[in-house]
N, CA, C and O atoms as a CHARMM CRD file, in Angstrom:
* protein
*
  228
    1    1 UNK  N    239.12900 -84.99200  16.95200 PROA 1      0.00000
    2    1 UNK  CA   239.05200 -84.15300  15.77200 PROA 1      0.00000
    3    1 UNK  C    237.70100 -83.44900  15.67800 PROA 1      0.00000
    4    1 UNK  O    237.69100 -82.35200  15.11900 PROA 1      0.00000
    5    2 UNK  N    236.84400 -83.82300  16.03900 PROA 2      0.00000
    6    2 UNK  CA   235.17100 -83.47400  15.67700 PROA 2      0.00000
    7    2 UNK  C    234.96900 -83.32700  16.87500 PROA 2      0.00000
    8    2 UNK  O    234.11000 -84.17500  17.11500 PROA 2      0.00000
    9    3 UNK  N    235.32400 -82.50900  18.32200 PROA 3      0.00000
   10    3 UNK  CA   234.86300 -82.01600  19.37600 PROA 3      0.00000
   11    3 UNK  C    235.33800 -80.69500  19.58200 PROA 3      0.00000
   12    3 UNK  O    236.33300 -80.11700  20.01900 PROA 3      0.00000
   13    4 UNK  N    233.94500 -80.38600  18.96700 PROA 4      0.00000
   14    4 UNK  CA   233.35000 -78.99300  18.76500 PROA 4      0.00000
   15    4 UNK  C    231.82500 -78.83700  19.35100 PROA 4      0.00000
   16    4 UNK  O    230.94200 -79.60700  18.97400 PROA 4      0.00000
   17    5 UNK  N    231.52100 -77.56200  20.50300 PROA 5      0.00000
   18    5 UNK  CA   230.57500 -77.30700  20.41900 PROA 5      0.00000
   19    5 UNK  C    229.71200 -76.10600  19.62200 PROA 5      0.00000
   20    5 UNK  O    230.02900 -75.27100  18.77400 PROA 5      0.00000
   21    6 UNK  N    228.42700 -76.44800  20.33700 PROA 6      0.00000
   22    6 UNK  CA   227.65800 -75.21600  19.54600 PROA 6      0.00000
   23    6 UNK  C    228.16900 -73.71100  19.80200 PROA 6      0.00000
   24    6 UNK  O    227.95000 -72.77300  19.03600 PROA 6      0.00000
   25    7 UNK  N    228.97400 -73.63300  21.15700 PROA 7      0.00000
   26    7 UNK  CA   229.82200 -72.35200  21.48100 PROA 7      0.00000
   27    7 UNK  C    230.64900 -72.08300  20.51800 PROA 7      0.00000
   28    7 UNK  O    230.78100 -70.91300  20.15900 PROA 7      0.00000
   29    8 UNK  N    231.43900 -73.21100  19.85300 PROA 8      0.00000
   30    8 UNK  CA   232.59400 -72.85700  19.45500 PROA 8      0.00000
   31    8 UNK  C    232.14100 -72.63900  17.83800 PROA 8      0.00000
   32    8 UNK  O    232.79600 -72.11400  16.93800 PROA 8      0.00000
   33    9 UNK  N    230.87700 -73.19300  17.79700 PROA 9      0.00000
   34    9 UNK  CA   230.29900 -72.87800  16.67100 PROA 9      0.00000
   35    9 UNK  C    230.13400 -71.32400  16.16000 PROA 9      0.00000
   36    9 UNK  O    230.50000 -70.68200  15.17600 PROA 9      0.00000
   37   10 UNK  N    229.29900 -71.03600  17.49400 PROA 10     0.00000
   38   10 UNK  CA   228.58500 -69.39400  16.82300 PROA 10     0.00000
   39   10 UNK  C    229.58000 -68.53100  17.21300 PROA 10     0.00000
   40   10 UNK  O    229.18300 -67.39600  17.47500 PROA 10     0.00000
   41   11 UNK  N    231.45000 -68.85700  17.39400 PROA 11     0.00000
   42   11 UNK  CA   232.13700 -67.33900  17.66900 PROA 11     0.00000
   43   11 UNK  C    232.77000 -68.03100  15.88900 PROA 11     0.00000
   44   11 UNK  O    233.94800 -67.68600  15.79200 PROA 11     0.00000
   45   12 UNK  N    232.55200 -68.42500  15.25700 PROA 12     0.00000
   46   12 UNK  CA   232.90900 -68.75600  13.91500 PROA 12     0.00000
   47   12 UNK  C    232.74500 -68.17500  12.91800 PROA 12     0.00000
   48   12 UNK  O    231.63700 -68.59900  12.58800 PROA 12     0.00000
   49   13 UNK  N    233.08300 -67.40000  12.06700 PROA 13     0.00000
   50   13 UNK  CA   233.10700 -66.62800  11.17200 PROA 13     0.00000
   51   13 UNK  C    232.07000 -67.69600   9.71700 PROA 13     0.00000
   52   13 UNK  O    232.16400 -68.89500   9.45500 PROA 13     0.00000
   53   14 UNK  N    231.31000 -66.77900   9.16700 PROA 14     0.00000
   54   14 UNK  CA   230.15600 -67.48500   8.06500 PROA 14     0.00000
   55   14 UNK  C    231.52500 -68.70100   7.29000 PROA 14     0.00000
   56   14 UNK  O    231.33100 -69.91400   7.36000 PROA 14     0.00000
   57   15 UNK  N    232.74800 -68.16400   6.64500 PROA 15     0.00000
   58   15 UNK  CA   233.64400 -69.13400   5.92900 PROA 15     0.00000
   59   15 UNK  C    234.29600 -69.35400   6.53800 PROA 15     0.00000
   60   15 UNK  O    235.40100 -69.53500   6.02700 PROA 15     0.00000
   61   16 UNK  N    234.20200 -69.54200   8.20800 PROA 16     0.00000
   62   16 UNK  CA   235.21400 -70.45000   8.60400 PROA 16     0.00000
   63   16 UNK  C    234.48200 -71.82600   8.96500 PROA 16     0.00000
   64   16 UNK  O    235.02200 -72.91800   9.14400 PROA 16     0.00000
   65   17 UNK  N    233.11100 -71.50900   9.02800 PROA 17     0.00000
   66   17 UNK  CA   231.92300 -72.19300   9.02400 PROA 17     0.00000
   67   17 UNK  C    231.95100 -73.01600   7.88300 PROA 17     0.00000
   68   17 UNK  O    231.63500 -74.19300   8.05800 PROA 17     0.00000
   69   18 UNK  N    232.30200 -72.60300   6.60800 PROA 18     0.00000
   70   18 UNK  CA   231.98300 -73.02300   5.96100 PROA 18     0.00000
   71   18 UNK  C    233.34500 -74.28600   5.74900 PROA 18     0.00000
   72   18 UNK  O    233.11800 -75.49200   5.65700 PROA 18     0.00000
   73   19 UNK  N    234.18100 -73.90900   5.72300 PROA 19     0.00000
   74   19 UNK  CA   235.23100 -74.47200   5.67500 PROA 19     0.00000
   75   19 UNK  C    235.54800 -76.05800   6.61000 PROA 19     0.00000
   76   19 UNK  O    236.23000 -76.99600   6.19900 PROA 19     0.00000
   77   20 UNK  N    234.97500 -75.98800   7.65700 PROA 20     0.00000
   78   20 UNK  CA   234.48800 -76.84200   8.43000 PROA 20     0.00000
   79   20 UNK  C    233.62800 -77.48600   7.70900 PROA 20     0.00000
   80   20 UNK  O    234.25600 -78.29500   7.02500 PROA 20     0.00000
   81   21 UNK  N    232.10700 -77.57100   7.43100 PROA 21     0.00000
   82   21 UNK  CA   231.80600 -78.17900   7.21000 PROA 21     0.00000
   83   21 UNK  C    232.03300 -78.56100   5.73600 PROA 21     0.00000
   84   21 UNK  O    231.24100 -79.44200   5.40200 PROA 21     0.00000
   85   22 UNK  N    232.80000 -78.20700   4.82300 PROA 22     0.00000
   86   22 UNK  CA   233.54800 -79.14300   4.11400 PROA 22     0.00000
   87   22 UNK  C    234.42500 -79.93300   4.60000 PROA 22     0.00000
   88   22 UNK  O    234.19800 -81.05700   4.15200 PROA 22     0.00000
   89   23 UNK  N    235.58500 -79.93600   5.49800 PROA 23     0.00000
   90   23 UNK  CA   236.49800 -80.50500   5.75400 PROA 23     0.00000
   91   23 UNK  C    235.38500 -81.76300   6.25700 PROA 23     0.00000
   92   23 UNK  O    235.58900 -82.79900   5.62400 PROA 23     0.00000
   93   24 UNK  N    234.54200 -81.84000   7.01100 PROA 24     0.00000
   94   24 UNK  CA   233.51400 -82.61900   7.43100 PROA 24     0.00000
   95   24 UNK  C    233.06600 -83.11300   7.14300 PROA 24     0.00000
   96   24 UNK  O    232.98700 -84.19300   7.72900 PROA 24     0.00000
   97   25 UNK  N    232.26800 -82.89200   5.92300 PROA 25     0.00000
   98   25 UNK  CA   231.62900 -83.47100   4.92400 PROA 25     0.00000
   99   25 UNK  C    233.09300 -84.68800   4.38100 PROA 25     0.00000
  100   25 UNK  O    232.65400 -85.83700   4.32900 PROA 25     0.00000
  101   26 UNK  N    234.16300 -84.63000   4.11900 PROA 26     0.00000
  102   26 UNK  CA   235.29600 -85.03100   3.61900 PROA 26     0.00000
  103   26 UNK  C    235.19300 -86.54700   4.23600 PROA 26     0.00000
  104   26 UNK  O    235.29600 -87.61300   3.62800 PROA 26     0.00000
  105   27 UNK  N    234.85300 -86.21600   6.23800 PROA 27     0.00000
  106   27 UNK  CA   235.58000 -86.90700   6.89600 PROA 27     0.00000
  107   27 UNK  C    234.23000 -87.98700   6.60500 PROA 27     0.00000
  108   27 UNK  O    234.57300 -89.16700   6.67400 PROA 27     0.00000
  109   28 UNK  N    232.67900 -87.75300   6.27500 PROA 28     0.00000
  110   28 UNK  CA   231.99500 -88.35200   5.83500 PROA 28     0.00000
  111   28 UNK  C    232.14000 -89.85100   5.07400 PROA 28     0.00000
  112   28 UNK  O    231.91300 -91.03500   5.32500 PROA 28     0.00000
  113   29 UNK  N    232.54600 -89.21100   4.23300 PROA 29     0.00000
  114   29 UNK  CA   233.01500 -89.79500   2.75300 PROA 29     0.00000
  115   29 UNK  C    234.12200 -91.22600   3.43500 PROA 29     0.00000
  116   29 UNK  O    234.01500 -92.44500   3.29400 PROA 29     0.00000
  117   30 UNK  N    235.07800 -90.43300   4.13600 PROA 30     0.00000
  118   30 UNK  CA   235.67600 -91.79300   4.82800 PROA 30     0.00000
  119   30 UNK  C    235.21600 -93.10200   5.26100 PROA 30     0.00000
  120   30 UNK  O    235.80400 -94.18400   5.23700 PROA 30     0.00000
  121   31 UNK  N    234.02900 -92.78800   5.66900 PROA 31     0.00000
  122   31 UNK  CA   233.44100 -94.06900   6.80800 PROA 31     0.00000
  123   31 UNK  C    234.19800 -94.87000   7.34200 PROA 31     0.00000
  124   31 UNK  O    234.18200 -96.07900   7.11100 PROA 31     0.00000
  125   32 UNK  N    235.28200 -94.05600   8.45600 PROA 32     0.00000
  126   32 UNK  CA   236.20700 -94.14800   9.50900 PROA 32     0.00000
  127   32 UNK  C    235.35400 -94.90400  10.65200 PROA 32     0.00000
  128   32 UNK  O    234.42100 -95.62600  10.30200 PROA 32     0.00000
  129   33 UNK  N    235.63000 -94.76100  11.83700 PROA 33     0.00000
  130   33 UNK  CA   235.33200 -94.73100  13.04500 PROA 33     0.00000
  131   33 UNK  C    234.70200 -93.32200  13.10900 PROA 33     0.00000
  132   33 UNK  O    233.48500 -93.29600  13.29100 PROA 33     0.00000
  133   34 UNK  N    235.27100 -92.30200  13.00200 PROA 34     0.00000
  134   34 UNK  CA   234.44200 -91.07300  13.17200 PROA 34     0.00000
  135   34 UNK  C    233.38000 -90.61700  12.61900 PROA 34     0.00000
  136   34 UNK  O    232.97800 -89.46000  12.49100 PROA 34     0.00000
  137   35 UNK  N    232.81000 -91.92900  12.19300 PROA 35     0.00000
  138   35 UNK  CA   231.82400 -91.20300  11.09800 PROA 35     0.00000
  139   35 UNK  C    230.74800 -90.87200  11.72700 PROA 35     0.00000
  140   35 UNK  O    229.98900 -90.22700  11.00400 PROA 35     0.00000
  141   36 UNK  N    230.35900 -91.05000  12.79600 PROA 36     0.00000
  142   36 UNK  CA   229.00100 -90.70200  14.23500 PROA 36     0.00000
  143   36 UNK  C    229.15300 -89.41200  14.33400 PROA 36     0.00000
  144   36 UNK  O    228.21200 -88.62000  14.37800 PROA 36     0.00000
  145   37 UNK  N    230.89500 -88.96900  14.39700 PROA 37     0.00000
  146   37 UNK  CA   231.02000 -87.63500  15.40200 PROA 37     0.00000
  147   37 UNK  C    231.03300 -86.46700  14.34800 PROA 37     0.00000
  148   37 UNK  O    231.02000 -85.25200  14.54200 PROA 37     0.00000
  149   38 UNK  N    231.06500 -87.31100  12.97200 PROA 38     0.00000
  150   38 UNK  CA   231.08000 -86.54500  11.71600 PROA 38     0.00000
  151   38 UNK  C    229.80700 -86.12100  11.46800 PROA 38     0.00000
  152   38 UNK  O    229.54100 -84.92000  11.48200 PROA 38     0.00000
  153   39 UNK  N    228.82700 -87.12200  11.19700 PROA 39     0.00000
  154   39 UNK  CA   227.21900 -87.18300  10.93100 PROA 39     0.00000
  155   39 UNK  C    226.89900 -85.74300  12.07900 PROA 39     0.00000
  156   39 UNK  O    226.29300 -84.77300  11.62500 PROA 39     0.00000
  157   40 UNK  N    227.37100 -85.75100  13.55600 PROA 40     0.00000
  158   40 UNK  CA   226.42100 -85.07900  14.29300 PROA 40     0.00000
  159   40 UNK  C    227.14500 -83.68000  14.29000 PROA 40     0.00000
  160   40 UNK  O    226.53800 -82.67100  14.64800 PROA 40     0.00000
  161   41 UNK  N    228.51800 -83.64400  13.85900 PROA 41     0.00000
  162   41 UNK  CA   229.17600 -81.89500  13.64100 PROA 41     0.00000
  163   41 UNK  C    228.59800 -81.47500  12.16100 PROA 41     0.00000
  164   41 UNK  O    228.55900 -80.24600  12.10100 PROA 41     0.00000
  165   42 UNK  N    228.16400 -82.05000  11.02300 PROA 42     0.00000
  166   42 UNK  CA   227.95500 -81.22000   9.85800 PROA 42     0.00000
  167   42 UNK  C    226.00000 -81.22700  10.68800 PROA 42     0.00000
  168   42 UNK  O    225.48100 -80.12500  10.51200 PROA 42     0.00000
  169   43 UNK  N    225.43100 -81.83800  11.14700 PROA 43     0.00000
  170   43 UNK  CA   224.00400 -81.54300  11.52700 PROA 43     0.00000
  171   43 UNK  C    224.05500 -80.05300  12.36500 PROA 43     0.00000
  172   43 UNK  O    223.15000 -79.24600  12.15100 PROA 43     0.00000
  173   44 UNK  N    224.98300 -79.77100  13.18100 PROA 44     0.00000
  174   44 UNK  CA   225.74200 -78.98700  14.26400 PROA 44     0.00000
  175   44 UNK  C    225.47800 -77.88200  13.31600 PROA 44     0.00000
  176   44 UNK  O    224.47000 -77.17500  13.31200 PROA 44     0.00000
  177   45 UNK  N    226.60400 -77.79900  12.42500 PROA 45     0.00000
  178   45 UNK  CA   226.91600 -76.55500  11.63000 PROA 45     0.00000
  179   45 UNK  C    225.63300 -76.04100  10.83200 PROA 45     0.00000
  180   45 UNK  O    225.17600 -74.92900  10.56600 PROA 45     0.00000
  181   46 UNK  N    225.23700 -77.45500  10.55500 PROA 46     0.00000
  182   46 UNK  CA   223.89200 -77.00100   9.66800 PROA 46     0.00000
  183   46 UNK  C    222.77600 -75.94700  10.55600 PROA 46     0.00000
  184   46 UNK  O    222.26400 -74.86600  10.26400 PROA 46     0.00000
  185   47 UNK  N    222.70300 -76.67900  11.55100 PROA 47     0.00000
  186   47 UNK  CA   221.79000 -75.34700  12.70600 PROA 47     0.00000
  187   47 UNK  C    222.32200 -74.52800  12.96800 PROA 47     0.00000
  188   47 UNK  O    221.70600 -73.48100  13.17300 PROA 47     0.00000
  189   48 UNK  N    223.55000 -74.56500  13.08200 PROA 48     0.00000
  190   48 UNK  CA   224.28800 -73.20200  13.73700 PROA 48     0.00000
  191   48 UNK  C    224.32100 -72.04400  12.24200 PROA 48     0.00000
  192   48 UNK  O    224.41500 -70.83200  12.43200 PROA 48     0.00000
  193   49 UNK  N    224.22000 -72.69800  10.64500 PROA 49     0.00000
  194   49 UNK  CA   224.03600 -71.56500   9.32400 PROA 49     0.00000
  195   49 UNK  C    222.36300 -71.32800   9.54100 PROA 49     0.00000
  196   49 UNK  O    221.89000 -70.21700   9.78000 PROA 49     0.00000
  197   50 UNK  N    221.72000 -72.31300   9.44200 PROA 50     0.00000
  198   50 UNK  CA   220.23600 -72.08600   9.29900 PROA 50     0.00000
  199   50 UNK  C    219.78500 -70.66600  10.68400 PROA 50     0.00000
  200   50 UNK  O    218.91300 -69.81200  10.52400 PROA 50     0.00000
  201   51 UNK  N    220.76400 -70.83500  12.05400 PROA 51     0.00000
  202   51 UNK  CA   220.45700 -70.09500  12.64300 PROA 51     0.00000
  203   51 UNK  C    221.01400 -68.23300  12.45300 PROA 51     0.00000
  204   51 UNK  O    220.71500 -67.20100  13.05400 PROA 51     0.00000
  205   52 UNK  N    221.81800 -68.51900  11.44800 PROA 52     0.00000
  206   52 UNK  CA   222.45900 -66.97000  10.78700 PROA 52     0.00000
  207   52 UNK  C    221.47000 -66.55200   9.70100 PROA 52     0.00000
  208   52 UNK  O    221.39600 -65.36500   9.38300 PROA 52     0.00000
  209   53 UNK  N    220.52000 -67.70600   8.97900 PROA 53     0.00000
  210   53 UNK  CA   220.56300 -67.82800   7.95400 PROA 53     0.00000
  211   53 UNK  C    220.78600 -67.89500   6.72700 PROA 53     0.00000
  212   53 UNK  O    220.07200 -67.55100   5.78500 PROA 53     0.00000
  213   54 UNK  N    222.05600 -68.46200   6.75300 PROA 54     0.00000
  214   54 UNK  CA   222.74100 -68.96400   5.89600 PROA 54     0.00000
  215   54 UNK  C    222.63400 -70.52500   5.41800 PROA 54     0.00000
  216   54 UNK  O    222.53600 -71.40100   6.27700 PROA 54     0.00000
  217   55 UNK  N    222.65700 -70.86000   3.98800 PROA 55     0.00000
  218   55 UNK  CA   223.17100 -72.18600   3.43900 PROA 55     0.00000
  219   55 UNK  C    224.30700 -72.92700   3.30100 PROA 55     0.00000
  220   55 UNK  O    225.32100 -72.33900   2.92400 PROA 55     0.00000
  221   56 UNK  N    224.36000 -74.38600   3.58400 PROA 56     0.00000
  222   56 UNK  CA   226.14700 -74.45800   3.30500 PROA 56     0.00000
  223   56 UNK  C    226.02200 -74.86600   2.14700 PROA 56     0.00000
  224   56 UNK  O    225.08900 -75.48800   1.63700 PROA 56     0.00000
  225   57 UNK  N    227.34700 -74.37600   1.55300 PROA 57     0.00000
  226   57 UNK  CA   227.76300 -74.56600   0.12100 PROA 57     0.00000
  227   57 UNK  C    228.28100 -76.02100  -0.54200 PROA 57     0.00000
  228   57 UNK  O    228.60200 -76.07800  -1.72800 PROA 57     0.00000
């Protein structure tokens, strides 16, 4: 579910970006098994807005 790279990051539209890292933030909140691959895709997204300069919402 959370194997995504930084490629697949920056052909991403600002709200599809964003949308992700809500759904992400979500999977957070779980504290699944995925919660490693969760922690390191919303850090992901976070560099990949800071590098548009953009904030996530």
């Amino acid at each position: 579910m959370y194997k995504i790279t930084k490629d697949d990051l920056a052909k991403k539209t600002d709200a599809q970006l964003a949308a992700l890292f809500q759904e992400t933030s979500k999977g957070l909140a779980a504290k699944g098994p995925d919660l490693a691959a969760a922690q390191s895709l919303v850090c992901t997204i976070c560099c990949e807005l800071a590098r548009r300069g953009a904030k996530p919402s």
